[in-house]
C-alpha positions in Angstrom: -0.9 -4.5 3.3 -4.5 -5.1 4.4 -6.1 -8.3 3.0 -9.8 -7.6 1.4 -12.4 -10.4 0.4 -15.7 -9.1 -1.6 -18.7 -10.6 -1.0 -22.3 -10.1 -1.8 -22.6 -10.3 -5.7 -25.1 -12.4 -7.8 -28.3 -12.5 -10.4 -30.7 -9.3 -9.8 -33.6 -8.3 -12.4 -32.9 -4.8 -13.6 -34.9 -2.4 -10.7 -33.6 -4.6 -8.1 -31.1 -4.1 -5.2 -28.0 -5.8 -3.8 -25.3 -5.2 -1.3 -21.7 -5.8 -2.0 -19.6 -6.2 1.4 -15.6 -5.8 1.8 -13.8 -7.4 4.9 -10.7 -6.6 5.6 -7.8 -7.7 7.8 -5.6 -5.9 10.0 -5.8 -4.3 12.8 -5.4 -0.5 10.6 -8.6 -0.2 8.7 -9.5 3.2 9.8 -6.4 4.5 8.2 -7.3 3.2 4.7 -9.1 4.9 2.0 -11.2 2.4 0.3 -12.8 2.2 -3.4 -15.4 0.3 -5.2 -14.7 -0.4 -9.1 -15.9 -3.0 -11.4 -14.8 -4.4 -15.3 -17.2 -6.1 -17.7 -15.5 -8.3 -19.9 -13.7 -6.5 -22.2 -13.8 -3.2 -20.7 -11.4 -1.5 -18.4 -11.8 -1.5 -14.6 -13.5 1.9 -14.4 -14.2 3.9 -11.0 -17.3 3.5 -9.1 -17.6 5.1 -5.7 -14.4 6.0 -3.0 -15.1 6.8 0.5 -12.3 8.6 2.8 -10.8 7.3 6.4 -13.3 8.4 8.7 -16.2 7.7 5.8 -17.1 11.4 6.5 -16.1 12.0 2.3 -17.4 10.1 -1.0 -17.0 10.2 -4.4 -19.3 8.4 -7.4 -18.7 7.7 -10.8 -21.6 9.8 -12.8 -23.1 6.6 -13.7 -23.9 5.4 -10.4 -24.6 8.4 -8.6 -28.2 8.6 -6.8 -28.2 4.9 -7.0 -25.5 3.2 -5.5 -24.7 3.8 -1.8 -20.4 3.6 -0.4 -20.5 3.4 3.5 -17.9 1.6 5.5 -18.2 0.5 9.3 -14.5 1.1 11.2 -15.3 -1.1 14.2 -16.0 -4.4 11.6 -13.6 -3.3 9.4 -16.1 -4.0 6.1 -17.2 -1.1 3.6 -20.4 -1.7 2.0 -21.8 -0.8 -1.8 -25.7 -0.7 -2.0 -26.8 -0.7 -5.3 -30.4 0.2 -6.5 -32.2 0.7 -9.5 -29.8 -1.6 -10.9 -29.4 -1.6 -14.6 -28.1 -4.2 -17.3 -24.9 -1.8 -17.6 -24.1 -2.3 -14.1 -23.1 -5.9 -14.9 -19.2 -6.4 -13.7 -16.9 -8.1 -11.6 -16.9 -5.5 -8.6 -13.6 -4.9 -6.8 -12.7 -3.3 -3.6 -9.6 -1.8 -3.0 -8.0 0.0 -0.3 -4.9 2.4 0.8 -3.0 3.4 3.4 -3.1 7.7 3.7 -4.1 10.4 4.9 -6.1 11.8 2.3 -9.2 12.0 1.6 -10.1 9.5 -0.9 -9.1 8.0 -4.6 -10.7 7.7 -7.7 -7.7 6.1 -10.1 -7.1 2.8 -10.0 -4.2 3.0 -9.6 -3.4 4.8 -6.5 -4.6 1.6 -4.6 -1.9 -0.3 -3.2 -4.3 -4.1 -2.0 -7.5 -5.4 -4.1 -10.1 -8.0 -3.4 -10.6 -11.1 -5.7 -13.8 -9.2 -6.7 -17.7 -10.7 -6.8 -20.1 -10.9 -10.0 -22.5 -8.6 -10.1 -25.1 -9.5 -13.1 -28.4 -7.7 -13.6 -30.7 -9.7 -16.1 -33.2 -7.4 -18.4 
């Protein structure tokens, strides 16, 4: 299984940006799928954007859509989540996860086989 590690998180004012990196080991990244989700406390880890192998294919969560940004770079084996217009509700632990396959993308949880430690995102009003 590929080892991920999140990093980016931290204090924004709602309106503001921030970019959420994934690194992965191995030598197979291309082959993954790869998600983004987060959990608030005391909420379940809910969906928020997928991208496919060749990052040709995404998926968002309605929530996030026209505001957050999945893109992932094969050759430095890290997928990205740009967040803008970030919003009090947006406030989570975000995870990364990934999967070895051929299809396109996920949006369950679980259908990810390896996860990140996941990075605090908190957006102040």
């Amino acid at each position: 299984q590929v080892q991920l590690a999140e990093s980016g998180g931290g204090l924004v004012q709602a309106g503001g940006s921030l970019r959420l990196s994934c690194a992965a080991s191995g030598r197979t990244f291309s082959t993954y799928a790869l998600g983004w989700f987060r959990q608030a406390p005391g909420n379940e880890r809910e969906f928020v954007a997928a991208i496919s192998r060749s990052g040709g294919l995404t998926s968002y969560a309605d929530s996030v859509k026209g505001r957050f940004t999945i893109s992932r770079d094969n050759a430095k084996n890290t997928v990205y989540l740009q967040m803008n217009s970030l919003k009090p509700e947006d406030t989570a632990v975000y995870y990364c996860a990934a999967r070895d396959t051929y299809n396109n993308y996920y949006r369950a949880s679980g259908q990810y086989s390896s996860w990140g430690q996941g990075t605090q995102v908190t957006v102040s009003s």
